[in-house]
N, C-alpha and C positions, 0 to 999 in steps of 0.2 A: 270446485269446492262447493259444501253443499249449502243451500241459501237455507235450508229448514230446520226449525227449533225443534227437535224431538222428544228430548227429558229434561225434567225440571229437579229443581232441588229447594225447594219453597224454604226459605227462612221468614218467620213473619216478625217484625222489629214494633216493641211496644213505642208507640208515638202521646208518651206520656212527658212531660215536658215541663212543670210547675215545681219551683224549688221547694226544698224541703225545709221547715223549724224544725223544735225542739215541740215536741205533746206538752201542750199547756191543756195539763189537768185541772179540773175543779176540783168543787168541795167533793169528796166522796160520800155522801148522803145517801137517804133509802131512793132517790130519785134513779141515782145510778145501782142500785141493786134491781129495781124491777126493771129495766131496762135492759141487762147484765142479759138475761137468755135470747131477744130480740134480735140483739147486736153482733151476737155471734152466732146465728143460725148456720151459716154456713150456702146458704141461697138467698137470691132472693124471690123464688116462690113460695118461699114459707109464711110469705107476710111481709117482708120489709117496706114499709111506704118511705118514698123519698120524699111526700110533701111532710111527715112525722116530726115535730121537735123531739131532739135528743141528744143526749151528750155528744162531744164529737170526737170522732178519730185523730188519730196520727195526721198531721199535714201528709200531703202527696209526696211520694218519694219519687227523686229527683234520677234519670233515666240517663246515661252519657253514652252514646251510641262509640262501635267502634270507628276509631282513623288510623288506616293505616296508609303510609306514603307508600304511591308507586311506585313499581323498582321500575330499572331498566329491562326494555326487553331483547335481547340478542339472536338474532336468528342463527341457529346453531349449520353447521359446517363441518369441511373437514379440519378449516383451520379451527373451528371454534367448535370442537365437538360436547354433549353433553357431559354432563357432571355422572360422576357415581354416586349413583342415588340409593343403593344400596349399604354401601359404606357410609353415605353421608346418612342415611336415617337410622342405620344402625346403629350407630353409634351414639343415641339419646338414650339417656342416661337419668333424665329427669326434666319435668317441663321449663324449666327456667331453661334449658339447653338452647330450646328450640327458638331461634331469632330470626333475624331478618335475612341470614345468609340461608334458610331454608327456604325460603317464599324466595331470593333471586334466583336458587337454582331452579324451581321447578317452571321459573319463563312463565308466567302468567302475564295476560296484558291486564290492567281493571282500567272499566270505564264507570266512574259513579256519573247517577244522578241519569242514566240512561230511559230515554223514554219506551213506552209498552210494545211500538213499533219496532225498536232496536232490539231489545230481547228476544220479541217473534218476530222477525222479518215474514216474507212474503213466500207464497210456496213457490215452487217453479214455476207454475201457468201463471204466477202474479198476483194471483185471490189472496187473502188474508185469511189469516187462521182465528181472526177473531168470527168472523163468523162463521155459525157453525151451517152444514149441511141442512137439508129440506126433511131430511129424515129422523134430525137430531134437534131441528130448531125448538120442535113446541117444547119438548123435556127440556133442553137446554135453557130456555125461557123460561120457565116455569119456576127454575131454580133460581134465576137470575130475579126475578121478579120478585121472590121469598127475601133475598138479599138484601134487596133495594128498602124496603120498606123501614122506616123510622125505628129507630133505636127501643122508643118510649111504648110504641106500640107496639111492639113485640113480647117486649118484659111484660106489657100488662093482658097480652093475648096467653103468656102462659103461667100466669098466677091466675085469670079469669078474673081480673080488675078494668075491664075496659070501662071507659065512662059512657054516660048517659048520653045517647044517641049519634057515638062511634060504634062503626062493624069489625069487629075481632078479623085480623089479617087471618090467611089461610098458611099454617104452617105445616109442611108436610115431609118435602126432600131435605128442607135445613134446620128441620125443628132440633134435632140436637146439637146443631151448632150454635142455635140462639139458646137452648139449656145451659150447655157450657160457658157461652159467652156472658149470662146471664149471671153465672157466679162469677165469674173475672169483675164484672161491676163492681161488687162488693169491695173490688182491692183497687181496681183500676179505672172507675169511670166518674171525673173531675168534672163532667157539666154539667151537672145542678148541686155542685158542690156551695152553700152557705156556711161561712162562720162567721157567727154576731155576739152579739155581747148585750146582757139586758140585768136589769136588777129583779133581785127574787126576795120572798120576807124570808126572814131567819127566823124561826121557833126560837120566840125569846125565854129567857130564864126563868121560871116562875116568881123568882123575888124580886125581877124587875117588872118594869111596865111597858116601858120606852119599846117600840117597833123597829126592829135593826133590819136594813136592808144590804143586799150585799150583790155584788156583781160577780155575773155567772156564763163563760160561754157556750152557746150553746148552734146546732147542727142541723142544716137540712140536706138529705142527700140522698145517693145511694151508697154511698162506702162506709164500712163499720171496719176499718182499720189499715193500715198504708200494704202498698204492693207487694214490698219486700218479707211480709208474711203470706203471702196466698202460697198454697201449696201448691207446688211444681208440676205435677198430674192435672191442673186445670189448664194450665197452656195447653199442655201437647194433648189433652182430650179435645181442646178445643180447634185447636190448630187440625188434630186428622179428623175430626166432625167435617170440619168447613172442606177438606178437599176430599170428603170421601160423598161430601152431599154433592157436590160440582162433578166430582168424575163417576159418577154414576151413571149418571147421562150417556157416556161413552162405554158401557158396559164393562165399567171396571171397581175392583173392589180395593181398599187399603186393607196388606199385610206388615204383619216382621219379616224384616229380612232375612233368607236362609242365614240361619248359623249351626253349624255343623257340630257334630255331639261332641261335648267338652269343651265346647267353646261356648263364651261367654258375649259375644260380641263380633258381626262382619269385620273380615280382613279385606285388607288391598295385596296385591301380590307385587313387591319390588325386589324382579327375578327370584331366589330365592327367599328372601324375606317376607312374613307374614304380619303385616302392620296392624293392630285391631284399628279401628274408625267406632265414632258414634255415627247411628241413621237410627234415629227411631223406628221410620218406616219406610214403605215404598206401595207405591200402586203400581199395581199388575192388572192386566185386563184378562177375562175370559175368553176361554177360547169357544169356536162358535161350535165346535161338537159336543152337543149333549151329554154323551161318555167321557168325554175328559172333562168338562165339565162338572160332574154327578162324582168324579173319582178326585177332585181337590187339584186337580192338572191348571195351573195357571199360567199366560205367556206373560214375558216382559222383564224386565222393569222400565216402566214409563216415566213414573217420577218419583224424583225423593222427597223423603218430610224430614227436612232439618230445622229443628228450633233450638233456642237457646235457654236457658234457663240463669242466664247473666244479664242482669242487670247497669250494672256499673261498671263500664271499661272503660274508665281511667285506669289512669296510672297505680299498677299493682306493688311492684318497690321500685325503690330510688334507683335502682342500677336499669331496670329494664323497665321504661317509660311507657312502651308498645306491647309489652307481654300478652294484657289479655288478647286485645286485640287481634296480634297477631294470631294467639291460638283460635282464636275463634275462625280467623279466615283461610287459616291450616285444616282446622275440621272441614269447614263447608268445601275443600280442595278435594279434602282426603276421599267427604261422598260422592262429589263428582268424579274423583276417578274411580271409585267401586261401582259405581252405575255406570260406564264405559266400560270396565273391565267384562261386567256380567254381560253387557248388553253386544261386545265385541264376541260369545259365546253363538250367536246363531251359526246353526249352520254346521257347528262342530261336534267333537264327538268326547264322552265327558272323560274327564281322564282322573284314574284314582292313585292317586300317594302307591308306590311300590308293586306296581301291577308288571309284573313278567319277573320282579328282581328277586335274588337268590332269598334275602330273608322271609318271600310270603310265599317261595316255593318249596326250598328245601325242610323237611322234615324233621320236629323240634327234637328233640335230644333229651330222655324226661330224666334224666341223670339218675337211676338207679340200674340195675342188675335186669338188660332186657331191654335198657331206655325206658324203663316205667314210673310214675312219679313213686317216690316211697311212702307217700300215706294213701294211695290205694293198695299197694302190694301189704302196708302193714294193715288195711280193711278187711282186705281179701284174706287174710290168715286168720283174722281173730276172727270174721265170719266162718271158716271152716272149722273152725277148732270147737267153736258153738255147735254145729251141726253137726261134726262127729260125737260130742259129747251127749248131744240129745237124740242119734240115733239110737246111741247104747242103751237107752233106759226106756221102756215100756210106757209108751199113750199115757193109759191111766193111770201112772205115776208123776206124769210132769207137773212140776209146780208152779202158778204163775209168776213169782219171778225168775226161773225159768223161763217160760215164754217168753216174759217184756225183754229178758236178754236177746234173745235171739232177734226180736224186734230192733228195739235200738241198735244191735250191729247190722241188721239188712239195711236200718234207714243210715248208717253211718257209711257204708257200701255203696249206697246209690250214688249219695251227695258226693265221693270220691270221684266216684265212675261220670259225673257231672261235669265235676271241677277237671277232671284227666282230658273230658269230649274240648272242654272249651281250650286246656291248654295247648292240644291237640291238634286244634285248628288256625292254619295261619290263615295273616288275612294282613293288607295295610290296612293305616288308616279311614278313616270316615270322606275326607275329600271336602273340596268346598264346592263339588256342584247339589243342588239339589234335585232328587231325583221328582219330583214334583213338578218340575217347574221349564215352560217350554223356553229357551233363551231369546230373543227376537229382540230387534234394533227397531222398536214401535217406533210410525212417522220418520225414521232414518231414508233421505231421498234414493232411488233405487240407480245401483251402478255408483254411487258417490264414496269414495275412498276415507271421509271423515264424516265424524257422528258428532252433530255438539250438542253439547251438555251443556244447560245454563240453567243462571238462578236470580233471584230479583238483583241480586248483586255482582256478580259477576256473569261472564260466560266463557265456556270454555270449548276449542274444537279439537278430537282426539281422533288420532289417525288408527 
């Protein structure tokens, strides 16, 4: 069995954790009008200072990670052979369907809380995968080094706020990761999160005199408003920032994953069944010939980019306690086995939907007088009927509308003879290999019969 971690399926889990109030709003006064454009930039290189008094936000919205209970794991046999999983998945009907007798049949072990070691074990010579090669260290370093550096001094290396006899960090490989991560603050970063309370004067009435003072909360931070509004394109920009600054190093870029024309989304293949999955994305590595290279030719898939865009999995209704949960650890299943399926493709030879079968060989039948479709044959007459008619009649007699006829029936003739060439042509389907794309089992140990597939939360080894 093989000891080597070779594809990943990154989920990254927001580690936000401070319960949530009720917005205790203030006065609405001109204080909260010029404030009003500040608060909602939408960055914070626009200007937000976190040391600024200011109204304050939303409390932190409160995070429930998923739990889901272990099943049993059974080691299948002849006495205890697999499930149909074909009929068992077909037959979803709607996500409330999908329970916990999905997750026992596909035998998954889960180990939480596993440490970095468990995940990447050790190669076959023993070395550890954490460190990189001699030829990969400095670059690998270099990134790792951008990472490491302080929250505070990044943010202010890229508004250009550093203070008074601090040196601006060097951001270069993960600078748009700390861009991205830079507006997730604005919804998700609670460490210099102040809410205080102070008295302010009230603009008294002109008929009185008396000074009314009045209590007012007020904010120092970097959030202008709770989590569960930040737009969901900040994650997952931020999420493939971060591992396309890291695998770069390894000469790999982050794509989409093939989806084949009229599809909307990668499939898994269960025997006949075609399951869609979400993957936002996947890193693929370059291949080292320059030509395929320069031609979009990329190998792999090395890892996957799964994130979540859920929040709160609790308990979705009364009947089903686990729901989200479970689907959430159904999806991250679902891309570990489409990155096995793809990556099980080295080697092979691509195979298309209906290739040798009678309906992409035998010849369409265009249901008219000839096998021809009937609005060419009905083109084809009213173009000649034009053309006999303007033979008869002498050059310098034709009238332009005259000509424009005979025009529009040529061009109405072509687009037939168009629409005929395409009905004309069989062909199957589109297929789900992509013709772009070299297949290869990256890092899969050589001669080893299984390929595992893991992810910060689980792992998985597929034969």
């Amino acid at each position: 069995m093989a000891k080597e971690m070779s594809c990943w399926s990154m989920c990254f889990a927001r580690k936000i954790t401070k319960t949530a109030t009720s917005r205790e709003r203030g006065d609405e006064g001109s204080e909260e009008d010029l404030h009003a454009d500040s608060s909602s930039a939408g960055t914070n290189i626009s200007g937000i200072n976190p040391e600024e008094e200011r109204s304050p936000p939303e409390r932190p919205t409160p995070v429930a990670f998923p739990q889901v209970e272990a099943v049993p794991v059974v080691r299948w046999s002849d006495a205890y052979p697999p499930p149909d999983f074909q009929q068992l998945f077909a037959s979803i009907q709607r996500h409330e369907a999908v329970l916990t007798g999905h997750l026992k049949a596909l035998n998954c072990h889960q180990q939480a809380k596993s440490l970095p070691e468990a995940l990447l074990p050790p190669k076959d010579d023993g070395n550890s995968y954490f460190a990189p090669s001699a030829d990969r260290e400095k670059n690998f370093g270099d990134r790792i080094a951008e990472i490491d550096i302080t929250t505070d001094a990044a943010f202010r290396s890229l508004s250009k706020t550093t203070k008074p006899g601090q040196t601006a960090p060097r951001l270069a490989h993960m600078r748009k990761f700390w861009m991205s991560l830079n507006n997730m603050s604005e919804y998700w970063d609670t460490s210099l999160d102040q809410y205080y309370t102070r008295e302010i004067l009230v603009r008294p009435i002109p008929s009185q005199c008396n000074v009314v003072l009045q209590s007012k909360e007020f904010y120092k931070g970097r959030r202008t408003g709770p989590a569960n509004e930040m737009p969901d394109t900040w994650r997952a920009d931020t999420v493939r920032a971060f591992v396309e600054g890291v695998t770069s190093a390894f000469n790999c870029r982050v794509s989409q994953p093939y989806v084949a024309p009229g599809r909307v989304a990668p499939v898994i293949q269960i025997n006949k069944l075609e399951q869609p999955i979400r993957l936002p994305g996947v890193v693929m590595r370059l291949p080292a010939d320059q030509a395929k290279a320069r031609s979009g030719i990329l190998e792999g898939p090395a890892i996957g980019i799964f994130e979540s865009n859920c929040i709160n999995f609790s308990s979705s209704t009364a009947e089903s306690p686990r729901n989200r949960s479970e689907h959430h650890l159904l999806r991250e299943i679902a891309a570990l086995l489409f990155l096995a399926q793809q990556r099980r493709r080295e080697d092979q030879a691509a195979t298309t939907p209906g290739d040798g079968a009678w309906y992409t060989t035998k010849p369409r039948w265009g249901g008219g007088a000839g096998h021809r479709l009937s609005k060419l044959e009905d083109a084809e007459a009213d173009h000649r009927k034009i053309l006999t008619r303007l033979t008869n009649t002498k050059p310098d007699l034709l009238t332009n509308s005259q000509k424009n006829e005979e025009r529009e029936a040529r061009k109405e003739l072509k687009s037939q003879q168009v629409t005929a060439r395409r009905w004309a042509t069989v062909k199957g389907a589109a297929g789900l290999w992509d013709p772009r794309t070299e297949y290869k089992a990256i890092g899969r140990s050589p001669g080893s019969p299984y390929d595992e597939v893991g992810s910060f939360q689980n792992r998985r080894r597929f034969k």
